[in-house]
PDB file of the backbone (N, CA, C, O) and the ligand in Angstrom, with CONECT records:
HET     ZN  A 101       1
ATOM      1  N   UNK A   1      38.168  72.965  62.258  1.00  0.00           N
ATOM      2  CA  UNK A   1      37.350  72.989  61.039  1.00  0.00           C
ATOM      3  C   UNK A   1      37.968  72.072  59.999  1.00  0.00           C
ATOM      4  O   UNK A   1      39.170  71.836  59.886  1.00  0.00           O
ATOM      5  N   UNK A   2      37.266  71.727  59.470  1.00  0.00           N
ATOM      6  CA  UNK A   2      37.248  70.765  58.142  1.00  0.00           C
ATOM      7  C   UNK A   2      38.291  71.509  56.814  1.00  0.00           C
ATOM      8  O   UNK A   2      38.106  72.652  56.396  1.00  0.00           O
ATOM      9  N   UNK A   3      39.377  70.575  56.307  1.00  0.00           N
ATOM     10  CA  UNK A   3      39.642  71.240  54.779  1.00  0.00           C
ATOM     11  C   UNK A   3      38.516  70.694  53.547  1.00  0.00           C
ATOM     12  O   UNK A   3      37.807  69.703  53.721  1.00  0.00           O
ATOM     13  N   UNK A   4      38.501  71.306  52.620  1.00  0.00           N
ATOM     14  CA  UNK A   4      38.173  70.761  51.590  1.00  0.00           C
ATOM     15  C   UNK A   4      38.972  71.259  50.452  1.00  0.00           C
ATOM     16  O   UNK A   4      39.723  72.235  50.440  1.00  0.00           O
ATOM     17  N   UNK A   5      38.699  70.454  49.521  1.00  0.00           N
ATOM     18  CA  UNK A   5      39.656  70.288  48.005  1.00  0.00           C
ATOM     19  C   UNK A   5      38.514  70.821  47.062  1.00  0.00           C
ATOM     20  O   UNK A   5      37.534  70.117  46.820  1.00  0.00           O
ATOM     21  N   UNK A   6      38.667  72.103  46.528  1.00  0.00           N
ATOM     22  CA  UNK A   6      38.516  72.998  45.381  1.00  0.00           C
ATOM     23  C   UNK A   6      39.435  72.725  44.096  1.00  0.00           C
ATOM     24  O   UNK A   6      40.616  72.393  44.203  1.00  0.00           O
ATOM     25  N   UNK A   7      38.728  72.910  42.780  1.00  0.00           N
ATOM     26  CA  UNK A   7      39.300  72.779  41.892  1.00  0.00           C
ATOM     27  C   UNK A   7      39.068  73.941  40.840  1.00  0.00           C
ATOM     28  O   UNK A   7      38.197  73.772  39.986  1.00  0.00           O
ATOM     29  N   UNK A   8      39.905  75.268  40.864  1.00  0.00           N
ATOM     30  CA  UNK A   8      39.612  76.327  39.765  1.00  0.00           C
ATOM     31  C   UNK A   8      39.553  75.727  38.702  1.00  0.00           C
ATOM     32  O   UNK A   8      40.074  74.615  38.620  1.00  0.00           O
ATOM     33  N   UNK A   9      38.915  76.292  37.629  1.00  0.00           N
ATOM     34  CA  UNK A   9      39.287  75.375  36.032  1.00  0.00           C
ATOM     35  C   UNK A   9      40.216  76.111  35.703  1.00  0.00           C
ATOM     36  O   UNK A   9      40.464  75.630  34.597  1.00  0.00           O
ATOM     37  N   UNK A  10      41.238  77.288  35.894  1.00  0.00           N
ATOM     38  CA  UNK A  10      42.189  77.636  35.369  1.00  0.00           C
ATOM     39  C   UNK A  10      43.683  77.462  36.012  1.00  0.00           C
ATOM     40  O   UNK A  10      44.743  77.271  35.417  1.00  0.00           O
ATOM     41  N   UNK A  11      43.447  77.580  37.349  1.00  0.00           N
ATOM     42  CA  UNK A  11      44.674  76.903  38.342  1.00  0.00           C
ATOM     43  C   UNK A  11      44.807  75.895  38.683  1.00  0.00           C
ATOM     44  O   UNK A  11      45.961  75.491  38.823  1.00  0.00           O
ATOM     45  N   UNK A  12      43.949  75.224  38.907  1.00  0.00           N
ATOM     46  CA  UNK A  12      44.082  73.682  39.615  1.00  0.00           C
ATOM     47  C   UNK A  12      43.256  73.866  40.557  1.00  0.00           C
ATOM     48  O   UNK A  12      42.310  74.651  40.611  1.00  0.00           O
ATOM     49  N   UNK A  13      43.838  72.706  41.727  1.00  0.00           N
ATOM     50  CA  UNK A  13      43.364  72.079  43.034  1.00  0.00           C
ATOM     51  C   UNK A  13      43.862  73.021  44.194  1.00  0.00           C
ATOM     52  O   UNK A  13      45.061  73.257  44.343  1.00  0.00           O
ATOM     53  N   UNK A  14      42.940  73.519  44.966  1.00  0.00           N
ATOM     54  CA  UNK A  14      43.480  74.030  46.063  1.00  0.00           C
ATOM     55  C   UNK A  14      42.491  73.712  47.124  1.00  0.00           C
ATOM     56  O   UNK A  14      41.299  73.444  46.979  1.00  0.00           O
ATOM     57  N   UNK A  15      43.219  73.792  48.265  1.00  0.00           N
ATOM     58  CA  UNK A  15      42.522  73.384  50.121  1.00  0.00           C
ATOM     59  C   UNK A  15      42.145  74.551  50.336  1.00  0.00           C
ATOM     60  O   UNK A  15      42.712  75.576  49.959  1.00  0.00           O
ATOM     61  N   UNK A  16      40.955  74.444  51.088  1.00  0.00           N
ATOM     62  CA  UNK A  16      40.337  75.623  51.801  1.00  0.00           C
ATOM     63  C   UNK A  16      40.326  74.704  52.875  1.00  0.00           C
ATOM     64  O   UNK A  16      40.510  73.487  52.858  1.00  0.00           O
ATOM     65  N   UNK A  17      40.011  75.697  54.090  1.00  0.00           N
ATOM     66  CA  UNK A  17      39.661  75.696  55.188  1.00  0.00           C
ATOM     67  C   UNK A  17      38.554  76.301  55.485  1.00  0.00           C
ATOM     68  O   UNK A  17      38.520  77.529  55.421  1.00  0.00           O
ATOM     69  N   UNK A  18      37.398  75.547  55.877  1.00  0.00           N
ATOM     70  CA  UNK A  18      36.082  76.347  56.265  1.00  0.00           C
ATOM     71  C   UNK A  18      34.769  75.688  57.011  1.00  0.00           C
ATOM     72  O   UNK A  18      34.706  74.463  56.904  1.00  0.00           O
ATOM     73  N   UNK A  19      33.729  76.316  57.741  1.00  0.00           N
ATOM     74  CA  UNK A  19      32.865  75.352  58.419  1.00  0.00           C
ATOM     75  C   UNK A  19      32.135  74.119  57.907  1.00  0.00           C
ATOM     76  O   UNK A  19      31.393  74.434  56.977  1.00  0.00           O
ATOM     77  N   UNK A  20      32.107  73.199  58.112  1.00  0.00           N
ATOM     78  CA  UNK A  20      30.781  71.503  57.267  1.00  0.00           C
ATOM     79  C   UNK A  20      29.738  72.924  56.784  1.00  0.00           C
ATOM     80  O   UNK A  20      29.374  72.904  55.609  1.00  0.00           O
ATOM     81  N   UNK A  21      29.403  73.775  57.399  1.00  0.00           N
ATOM     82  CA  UNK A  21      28.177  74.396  57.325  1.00  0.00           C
ATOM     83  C   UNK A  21      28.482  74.890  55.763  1.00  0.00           C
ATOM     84  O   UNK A  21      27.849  74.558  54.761  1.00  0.00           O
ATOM     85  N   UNK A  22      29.495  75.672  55.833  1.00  0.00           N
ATOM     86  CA  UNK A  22      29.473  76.207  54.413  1.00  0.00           C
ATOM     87  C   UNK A  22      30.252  75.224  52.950  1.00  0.00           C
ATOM     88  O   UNK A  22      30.691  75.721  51.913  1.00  0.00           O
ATOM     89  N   UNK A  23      30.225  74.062  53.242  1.00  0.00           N
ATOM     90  CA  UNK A  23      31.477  72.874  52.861  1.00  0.00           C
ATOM     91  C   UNK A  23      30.335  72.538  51.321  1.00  0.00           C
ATOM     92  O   UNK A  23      30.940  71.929  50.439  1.00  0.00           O
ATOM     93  N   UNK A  24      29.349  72.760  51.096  1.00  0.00           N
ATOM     94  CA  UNK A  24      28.336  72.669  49.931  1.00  0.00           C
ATOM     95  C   UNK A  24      28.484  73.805  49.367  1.00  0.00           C
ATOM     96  O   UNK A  24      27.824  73.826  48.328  1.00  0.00           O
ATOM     97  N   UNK A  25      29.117  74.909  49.579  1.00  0.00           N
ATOM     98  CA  UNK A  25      29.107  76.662  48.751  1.00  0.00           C
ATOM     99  C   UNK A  25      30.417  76.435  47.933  1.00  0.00           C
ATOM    100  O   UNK A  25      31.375  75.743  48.276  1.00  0.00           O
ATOM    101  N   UNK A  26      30.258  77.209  46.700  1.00  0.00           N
ATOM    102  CA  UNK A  26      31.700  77.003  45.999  1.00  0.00           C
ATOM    103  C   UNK A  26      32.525  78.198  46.724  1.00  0.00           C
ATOM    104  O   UNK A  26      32.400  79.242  47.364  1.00  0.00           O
ATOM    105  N   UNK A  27      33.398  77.352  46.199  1.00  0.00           N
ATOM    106  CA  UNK A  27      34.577  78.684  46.879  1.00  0.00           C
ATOM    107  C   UNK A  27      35.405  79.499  45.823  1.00  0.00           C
ATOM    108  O   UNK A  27      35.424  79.077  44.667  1.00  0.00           O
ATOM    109  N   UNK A  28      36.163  80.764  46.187  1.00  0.00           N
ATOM    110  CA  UNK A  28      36.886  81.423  44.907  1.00  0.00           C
ATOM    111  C   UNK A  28      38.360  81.141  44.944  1.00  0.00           C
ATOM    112  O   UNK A  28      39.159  81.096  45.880  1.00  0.00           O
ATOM    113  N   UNK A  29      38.452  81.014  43.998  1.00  0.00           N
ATOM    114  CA  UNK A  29      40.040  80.477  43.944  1.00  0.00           C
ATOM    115  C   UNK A  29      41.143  81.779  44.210  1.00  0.00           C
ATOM    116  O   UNK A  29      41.220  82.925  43.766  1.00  0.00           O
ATOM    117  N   UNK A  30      42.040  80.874  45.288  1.00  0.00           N
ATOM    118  CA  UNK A  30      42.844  82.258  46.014  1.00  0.00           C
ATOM    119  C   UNK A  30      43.824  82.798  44.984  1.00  0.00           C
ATOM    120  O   UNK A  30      44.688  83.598  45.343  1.00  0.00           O
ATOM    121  N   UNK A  31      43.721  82.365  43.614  1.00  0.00           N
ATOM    122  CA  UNK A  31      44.927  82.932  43.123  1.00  0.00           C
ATOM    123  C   UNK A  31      43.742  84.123  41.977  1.00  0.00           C
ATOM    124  O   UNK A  31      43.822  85.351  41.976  1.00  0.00           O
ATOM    125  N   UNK A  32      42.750  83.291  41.129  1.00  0.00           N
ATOM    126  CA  UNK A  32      42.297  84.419  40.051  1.00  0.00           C
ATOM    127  C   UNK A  32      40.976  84.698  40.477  1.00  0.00           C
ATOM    128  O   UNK A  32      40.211  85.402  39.818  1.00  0.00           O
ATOM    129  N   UNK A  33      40.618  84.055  41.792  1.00  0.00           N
ATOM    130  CA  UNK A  33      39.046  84.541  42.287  1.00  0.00           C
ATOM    131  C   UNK A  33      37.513  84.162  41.485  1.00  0.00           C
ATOM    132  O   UNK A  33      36.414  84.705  41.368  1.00  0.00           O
ATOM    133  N   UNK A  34      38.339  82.585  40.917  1.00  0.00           N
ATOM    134  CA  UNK A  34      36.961  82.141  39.800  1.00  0.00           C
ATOM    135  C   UNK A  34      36.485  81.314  40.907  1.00  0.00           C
ATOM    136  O   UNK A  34      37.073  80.969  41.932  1.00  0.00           O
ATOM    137  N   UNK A  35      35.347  81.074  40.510  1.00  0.00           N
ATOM    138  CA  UNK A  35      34.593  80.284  41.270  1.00  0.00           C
ATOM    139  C   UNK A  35      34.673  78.679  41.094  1.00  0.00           C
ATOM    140  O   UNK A  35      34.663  78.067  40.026  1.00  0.00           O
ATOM    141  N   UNK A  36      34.730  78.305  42.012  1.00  0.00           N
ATOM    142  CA  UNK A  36      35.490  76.898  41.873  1.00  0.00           C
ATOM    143  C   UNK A  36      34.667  75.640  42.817  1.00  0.00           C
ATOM    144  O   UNK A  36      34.430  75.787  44.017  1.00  0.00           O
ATOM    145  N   UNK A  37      34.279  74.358  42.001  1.00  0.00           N
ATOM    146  CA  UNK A  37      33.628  73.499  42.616  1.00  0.00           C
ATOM    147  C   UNK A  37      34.084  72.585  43.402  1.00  0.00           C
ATOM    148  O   UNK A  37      35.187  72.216  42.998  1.00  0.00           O
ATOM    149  N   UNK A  38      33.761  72.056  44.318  1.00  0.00           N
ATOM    150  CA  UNK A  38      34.435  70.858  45.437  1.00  0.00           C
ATOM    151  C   UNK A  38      34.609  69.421  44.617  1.00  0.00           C
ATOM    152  O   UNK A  38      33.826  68.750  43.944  1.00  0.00           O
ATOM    153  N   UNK A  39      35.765  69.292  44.928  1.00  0.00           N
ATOM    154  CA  UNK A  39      36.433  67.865  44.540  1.00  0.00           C
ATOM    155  C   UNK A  39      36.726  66.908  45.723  1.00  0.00           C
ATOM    156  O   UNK A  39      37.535  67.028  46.643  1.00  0.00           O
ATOM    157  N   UNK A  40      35.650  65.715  45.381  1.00  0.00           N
ATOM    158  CA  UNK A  40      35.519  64.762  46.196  1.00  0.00           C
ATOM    159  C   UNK A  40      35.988  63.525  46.647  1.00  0.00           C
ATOM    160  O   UNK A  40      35.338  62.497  46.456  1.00  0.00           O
ATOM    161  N   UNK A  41      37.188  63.539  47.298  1.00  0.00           N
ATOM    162  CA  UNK A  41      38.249  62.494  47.306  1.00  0.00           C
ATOM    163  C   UNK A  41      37.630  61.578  48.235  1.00  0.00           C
ATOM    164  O   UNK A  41      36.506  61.579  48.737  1.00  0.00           O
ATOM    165  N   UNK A  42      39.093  60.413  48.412  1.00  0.00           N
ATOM    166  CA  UNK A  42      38.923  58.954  49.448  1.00  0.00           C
ATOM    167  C   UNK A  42      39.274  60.325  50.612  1.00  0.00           C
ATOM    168  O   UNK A  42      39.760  61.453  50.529  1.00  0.00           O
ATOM    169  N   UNK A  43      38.657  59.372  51.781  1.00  0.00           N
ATOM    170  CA  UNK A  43      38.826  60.366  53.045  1.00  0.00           C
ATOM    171  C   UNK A  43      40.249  59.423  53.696  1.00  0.00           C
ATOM    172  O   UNK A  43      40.844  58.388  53.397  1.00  0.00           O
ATOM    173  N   UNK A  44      40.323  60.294  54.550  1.00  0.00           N
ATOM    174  CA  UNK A  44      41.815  60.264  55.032  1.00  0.00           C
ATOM    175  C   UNK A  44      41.894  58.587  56.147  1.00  0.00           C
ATOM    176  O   UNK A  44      41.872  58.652  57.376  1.00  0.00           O
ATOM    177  N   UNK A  45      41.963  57.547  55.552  1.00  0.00           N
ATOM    178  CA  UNK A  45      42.173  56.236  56.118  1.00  0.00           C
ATOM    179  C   UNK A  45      43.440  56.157  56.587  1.00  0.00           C
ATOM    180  O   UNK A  45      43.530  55.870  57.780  1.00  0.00           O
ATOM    181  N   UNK A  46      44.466  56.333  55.975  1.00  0.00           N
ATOM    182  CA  UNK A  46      45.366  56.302  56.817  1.00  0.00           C
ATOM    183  C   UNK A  46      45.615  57.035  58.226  1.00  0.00           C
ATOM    184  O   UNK A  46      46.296  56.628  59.168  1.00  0.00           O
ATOM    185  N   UNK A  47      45.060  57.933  58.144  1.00  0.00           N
ATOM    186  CA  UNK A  47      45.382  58.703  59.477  1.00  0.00           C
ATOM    187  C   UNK A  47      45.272  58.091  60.152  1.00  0.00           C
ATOM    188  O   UNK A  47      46.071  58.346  61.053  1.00  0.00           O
ATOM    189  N   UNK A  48      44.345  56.800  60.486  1.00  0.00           N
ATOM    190  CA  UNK A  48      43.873  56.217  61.703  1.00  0.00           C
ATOM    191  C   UNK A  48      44.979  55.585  62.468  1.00  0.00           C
ATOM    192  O   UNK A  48      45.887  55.369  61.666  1.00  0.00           O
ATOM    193  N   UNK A  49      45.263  55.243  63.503  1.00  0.00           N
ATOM    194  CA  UNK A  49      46.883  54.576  63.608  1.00  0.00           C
ATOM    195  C   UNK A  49      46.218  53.353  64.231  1.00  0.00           C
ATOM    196  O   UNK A  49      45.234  53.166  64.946  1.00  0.00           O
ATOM    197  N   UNK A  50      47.170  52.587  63.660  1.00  0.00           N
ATOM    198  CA  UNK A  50      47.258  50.687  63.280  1.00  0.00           C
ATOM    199  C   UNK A  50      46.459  50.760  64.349  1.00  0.00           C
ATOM    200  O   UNK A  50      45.251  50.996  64.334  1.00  0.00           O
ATOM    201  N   UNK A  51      47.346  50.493  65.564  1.00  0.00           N
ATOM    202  CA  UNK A  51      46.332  49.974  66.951  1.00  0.00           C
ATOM    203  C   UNK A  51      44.685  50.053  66.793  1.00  0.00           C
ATOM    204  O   UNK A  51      43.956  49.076  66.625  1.00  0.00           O
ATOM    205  N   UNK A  52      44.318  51.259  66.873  1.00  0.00           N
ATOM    206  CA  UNK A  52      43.198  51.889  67.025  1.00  0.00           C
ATOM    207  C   UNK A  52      42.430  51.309  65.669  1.00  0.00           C
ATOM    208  O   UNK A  52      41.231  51.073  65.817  1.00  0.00           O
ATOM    209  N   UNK A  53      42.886  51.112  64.644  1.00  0.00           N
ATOM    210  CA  UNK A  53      42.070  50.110  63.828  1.00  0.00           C
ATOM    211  C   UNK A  53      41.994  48.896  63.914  1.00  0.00           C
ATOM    212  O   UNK A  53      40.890  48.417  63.655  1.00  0.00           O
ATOM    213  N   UNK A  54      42.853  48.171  64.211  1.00  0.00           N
ATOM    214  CA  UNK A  54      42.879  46.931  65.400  1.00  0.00           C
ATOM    215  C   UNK A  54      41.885  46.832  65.962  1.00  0.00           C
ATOM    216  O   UNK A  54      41.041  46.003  65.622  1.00  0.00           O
ATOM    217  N   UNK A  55      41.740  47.585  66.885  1.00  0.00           N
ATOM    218  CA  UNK A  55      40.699  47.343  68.083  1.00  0.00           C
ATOM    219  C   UNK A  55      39.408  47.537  67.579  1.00  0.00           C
ATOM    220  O   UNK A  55      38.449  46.817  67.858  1.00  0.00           O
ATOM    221  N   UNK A  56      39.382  48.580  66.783  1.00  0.00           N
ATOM    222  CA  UNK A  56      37.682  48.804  65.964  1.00  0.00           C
ATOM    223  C   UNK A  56      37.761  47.594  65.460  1.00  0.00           C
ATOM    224  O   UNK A  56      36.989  46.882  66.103  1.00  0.00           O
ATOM    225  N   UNK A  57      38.410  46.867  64.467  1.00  0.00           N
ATOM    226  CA  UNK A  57      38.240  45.574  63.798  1.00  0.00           C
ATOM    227  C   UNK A  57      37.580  45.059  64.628  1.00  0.00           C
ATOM    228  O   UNK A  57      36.349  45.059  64.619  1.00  0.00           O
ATOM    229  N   UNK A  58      38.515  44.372  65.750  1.00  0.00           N
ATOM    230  CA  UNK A  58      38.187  43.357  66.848  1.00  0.00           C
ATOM    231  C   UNK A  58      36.928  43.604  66.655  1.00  0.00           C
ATOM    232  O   UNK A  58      36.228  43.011  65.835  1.00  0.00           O
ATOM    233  N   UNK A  59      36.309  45.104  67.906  1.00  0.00           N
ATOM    234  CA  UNK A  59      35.458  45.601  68.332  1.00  0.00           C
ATOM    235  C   UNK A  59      33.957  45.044  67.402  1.00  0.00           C
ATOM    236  O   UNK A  59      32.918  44.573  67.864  1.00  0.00           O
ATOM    237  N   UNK A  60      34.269  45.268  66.205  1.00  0.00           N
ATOM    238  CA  UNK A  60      33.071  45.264  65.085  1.00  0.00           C
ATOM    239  C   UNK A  60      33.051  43.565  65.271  1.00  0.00           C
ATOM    240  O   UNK A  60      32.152  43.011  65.903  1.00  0.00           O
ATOM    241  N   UNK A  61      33.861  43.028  64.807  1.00  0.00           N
ATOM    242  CA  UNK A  61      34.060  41.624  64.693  1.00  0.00           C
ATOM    243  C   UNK A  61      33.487  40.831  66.028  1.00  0.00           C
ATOM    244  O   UNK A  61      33.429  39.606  65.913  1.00  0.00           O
ATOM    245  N   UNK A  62      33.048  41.419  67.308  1.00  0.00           N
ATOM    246  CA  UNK A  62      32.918  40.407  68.622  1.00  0.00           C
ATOM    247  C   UNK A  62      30.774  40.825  68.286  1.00  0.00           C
ATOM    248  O   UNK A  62      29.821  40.149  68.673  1.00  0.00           O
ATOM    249  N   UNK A  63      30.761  42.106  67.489  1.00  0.00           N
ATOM    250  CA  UNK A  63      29.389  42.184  67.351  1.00  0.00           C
ATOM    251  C   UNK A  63      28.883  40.880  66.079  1.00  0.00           C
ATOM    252  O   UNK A  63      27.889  40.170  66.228  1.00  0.00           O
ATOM    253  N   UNK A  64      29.569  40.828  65.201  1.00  0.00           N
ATOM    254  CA  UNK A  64      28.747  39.496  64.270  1.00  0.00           C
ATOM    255  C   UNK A  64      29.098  38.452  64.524  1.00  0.00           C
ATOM    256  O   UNK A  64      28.271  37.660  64.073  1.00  0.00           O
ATOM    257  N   UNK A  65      30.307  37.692  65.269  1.00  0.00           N
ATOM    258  CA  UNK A  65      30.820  36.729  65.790  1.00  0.00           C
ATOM    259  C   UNK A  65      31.595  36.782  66.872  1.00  0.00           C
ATOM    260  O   UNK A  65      32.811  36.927  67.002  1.00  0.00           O
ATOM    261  N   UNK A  66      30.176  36.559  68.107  1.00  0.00           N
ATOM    262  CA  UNK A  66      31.306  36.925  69.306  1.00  0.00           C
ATOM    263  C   UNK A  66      31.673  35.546  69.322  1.00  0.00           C
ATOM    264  O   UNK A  66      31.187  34.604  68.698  1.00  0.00           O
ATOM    265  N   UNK A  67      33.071  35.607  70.542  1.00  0.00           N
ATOM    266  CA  UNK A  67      33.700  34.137  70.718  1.00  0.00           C
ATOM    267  C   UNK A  67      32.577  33.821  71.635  1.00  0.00           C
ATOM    268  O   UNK A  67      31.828  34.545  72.291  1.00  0.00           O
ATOM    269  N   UNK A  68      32.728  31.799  71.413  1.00  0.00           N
ATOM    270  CA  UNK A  68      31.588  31.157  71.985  1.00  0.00           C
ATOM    271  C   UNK A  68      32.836  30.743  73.229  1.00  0.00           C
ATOM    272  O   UNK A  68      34.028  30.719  72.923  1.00  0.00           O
ATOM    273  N   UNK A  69      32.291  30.399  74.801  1.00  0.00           N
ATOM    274  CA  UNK A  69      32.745  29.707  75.407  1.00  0.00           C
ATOM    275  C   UNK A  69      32.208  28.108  75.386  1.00  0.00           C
ATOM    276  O   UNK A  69      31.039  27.746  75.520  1.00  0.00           O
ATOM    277  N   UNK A  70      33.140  27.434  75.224  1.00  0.00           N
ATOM    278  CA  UNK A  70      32.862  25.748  74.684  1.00  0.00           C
ATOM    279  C   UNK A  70      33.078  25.277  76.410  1.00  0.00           C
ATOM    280  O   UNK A  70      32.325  24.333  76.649  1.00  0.00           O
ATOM    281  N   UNK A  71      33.736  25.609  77.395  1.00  0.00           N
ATOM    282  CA  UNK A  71      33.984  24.735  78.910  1.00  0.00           C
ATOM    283  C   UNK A  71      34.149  25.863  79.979  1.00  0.00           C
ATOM    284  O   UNK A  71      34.355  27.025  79.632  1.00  0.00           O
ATOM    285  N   UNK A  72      34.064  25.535  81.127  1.00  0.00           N
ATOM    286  CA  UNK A  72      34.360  26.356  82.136  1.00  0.00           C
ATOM    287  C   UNK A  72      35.798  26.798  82.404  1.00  0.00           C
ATOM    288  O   UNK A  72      36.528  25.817  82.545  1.00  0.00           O
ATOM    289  N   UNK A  73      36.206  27.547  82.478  1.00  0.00           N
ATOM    290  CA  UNK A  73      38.045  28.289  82.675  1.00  0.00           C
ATOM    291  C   UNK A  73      38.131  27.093  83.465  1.00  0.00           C
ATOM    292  O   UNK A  73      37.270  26.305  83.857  1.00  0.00           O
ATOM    293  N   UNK A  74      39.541  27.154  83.624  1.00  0.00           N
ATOM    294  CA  UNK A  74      40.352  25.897  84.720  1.00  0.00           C
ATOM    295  C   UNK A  74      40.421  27.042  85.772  1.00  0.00           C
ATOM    296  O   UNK A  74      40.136  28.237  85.836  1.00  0.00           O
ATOM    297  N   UNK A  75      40.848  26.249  86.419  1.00  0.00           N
ATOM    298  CA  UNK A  75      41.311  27.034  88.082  1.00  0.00           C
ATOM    299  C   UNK A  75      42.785  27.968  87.883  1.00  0.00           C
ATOM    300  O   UNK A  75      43.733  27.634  87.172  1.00  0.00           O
ATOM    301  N   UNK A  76      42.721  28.760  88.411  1.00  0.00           N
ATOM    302  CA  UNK A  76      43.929  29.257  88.135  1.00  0.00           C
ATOM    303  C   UNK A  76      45.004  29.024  89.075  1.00  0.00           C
ATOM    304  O   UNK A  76      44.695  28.346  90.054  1.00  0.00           O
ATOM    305  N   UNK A  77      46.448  29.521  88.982  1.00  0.00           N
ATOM    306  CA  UNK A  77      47.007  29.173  89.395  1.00  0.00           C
ATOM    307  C   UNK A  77      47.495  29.119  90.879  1.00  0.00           C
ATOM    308  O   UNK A  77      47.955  28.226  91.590  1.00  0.00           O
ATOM    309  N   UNK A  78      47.245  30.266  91.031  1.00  0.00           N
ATOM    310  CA  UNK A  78      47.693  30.680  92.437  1.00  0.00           C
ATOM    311  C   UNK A  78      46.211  30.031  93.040  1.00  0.00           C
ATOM    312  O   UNK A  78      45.051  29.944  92.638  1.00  0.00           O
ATOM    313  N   UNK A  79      46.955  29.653  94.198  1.00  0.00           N
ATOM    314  CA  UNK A  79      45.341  29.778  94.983  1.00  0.00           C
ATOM    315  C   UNK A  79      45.055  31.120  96.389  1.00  0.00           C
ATOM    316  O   UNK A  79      45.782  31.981  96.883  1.00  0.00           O
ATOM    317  N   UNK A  80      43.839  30.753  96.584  1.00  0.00           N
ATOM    318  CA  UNK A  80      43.166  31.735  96.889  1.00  0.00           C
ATOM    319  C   UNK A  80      43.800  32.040  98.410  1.00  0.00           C
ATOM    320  O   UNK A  80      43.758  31.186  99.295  1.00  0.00           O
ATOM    321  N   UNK A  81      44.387  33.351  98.597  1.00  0.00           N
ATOM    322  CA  UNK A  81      45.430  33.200  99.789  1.00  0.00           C
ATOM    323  C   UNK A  81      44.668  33.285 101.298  1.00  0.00           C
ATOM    324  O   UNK A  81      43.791  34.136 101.451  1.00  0.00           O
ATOM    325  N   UNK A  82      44.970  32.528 102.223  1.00  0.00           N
ATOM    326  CA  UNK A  82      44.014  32.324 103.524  1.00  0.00           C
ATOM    327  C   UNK A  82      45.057  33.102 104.633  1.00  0.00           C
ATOM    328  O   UNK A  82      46.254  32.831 104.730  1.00  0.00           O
ATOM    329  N   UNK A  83      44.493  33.911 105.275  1.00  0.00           N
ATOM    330  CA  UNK A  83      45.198  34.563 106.495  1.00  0.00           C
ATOM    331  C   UNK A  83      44.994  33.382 107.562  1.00  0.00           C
ATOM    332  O   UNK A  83      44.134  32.502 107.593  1.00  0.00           O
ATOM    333  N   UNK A  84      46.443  33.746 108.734  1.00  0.00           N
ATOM    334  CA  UNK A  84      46.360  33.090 109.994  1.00  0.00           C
ATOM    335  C   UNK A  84      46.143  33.633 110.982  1.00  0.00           C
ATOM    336  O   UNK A  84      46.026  33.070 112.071  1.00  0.00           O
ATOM    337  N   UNK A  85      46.013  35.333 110.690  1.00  0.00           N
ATOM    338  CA  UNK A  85      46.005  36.204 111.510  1.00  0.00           C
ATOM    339  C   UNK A  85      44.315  36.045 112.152  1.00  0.00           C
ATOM    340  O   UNK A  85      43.325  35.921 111.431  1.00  0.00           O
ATOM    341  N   UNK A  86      44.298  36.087 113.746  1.00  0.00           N
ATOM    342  CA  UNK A  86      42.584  35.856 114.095  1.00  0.00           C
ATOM    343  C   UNK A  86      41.994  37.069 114.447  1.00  0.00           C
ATOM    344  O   UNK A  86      40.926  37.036 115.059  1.00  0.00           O
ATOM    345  N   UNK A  87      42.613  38.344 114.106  1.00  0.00           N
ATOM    346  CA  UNK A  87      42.048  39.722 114.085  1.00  0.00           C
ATOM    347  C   UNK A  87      41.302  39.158 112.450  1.00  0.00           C
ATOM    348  O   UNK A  87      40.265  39.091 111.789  1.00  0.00           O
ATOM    349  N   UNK A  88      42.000  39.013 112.467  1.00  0.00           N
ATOM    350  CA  UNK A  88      40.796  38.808 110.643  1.00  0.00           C
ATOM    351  C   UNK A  88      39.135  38.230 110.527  1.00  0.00           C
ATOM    352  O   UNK A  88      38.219  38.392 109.722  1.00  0.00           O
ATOM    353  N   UNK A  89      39.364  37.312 112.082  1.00  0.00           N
ATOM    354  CA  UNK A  89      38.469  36.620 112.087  1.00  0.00           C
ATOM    355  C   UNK A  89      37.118  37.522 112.581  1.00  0.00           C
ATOM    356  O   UNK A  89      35.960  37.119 112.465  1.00  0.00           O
ATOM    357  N   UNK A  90      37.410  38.485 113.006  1.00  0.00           N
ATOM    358  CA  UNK A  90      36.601  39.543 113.667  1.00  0.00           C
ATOM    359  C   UNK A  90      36.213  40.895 112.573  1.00  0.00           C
ATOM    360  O   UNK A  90      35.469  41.802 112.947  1.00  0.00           O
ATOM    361  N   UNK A  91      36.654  40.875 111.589  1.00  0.00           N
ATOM    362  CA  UNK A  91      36.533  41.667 110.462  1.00  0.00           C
ATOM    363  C   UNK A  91      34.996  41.357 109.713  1.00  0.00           C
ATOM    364  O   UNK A  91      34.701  40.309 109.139  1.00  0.00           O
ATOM    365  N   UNK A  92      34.121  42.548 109.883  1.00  0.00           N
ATOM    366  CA  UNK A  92      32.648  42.630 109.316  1.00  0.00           C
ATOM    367  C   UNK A  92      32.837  41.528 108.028  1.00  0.00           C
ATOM    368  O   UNK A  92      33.889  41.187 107.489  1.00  0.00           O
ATOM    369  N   UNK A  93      31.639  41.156 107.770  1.00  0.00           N
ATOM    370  CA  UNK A  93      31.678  40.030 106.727  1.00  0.00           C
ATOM    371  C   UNK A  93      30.591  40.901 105.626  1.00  0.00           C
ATOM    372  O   UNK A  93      29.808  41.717 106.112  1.00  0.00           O
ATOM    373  N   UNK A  94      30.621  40.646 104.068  1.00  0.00           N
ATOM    374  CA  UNK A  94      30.028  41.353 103.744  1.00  0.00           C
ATOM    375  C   UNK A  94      28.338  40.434 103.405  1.00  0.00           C
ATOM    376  O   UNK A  94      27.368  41.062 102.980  1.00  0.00           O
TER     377      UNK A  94
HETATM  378 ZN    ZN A 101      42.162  80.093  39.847  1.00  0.00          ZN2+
END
């Protein structure tokens, strides 16, 4: 479940813990039981860890500018390895 940030007008700021469902109801403040309205902060950005915002970046970024290919790849390096074995040669082809 979700916290949210309550603000008594006589104590301050305090966290509740409670369902999105009830996250629009005021809540009573755990110390004098006044009724107390939700205080609406930045949401928690840091939590995200570096990498994983990285990759969303990327991710978002290949949707409005994907990379263009300008030539065909080169060949790579290794080449393509050929058996001498002639049981191979008898092996279903697909
Ligand atoms: Zn209070």
């Amino acid at each position: 479940m979700p916290s949210y940030v309550h603000r008594c007008p006589a104590c301050g700021e305090f966290e509740q813990v409670r369902p999105m469902s009830d996250s629009a109801a005021a809540a009573s403040c755990p110390d004098c039981g006044a009724s107390s309205s939700r205080v609406f902060g930045a949401p928690g950005l840091r939590a995200v860890d570096p990498g994983l915002r990285r990759a969303l970046d990327a991710s978002a970024a290949t949707a409005d500018a994907p990379a263009v290919v300008r030539a065909v790849p080169g060949r790579s390096r290794r080449a393509t390895p050929v058996t001498r074995d002639p049981r191979h040669a008898r092996l279903p082809r697909p």
